[in-house]
C-alpha positions, 0 to 999 in steps of 0.5 A: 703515449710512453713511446712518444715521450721518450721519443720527444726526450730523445729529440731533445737530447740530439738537439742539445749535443748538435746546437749546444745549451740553450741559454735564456737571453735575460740571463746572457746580461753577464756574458763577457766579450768584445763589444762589436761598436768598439770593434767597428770604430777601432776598424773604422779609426784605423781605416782613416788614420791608413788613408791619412797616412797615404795622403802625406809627404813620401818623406813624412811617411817614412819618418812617421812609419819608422818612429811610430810603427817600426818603433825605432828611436829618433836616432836610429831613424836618422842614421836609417835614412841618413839625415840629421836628427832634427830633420826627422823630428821636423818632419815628424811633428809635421807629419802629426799635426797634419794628420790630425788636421786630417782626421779631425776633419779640420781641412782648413787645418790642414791646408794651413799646414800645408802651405807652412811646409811648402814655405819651408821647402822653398825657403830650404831650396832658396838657401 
């Protein structure tokens, strides 16, 4: 009967070096760490906003990215790309509301948006 004991105290002793402390659920309340919800949104968020991105204007693109990724000022962007400085922040602001036209879902929005750029590049060729 002592052998069999020793045997089981053994087992567990293997057992806690090979699979770690056993931790009892109700006490793991306190554990701190990333939450998976938040992490999965995030993911899903940036996944949206990525294909957003790709839906706009190759010019509203490259501003966008200049500015918001690389971090560069309205004026570096400018002289990067070789436009005025009004240009960029034109395209800029339309790069923005169009994707939060997009991304909010409001795709009535977006349209409208749209449409206002078209008239303006027309009226910008007409000149």
């Amino acid at each position: 009967m002592y052998r069999i004991a020793q045997n089981v105290w053994f087992d567990r002793v293997r057992a806690t070096k090979t699979r770690g402390e056993i931790v009892d659920v109700d006490a793991a309340n306190n554990i701190v760490g990333v939450d998976g919800r938040d992490v999965t949104e995030s993911l899903l968020t940036l996944q949206a906003v990525a294909g957003a991105i790709r839906e706009l204007p190759a010019d509203q693109q490259i501003v966008l990215l200049h500015v918001c990724i690389d971090g560069l000022s309205y004026k570096d962007t400018a002289e990067a790309l070789g436009i005025p400085i009004g240009t960029v922040m034109s395209r800029l602001a339309r790069a923005r509301q169009a994707l939060h036209a997009m991304i909010s879902g409001a795709k009535g929005s977006y349209a409208q948006a749209k449409s206002i750029e078209e008239e303006m590049d027309l009226e910008r060729n007409l000149q």
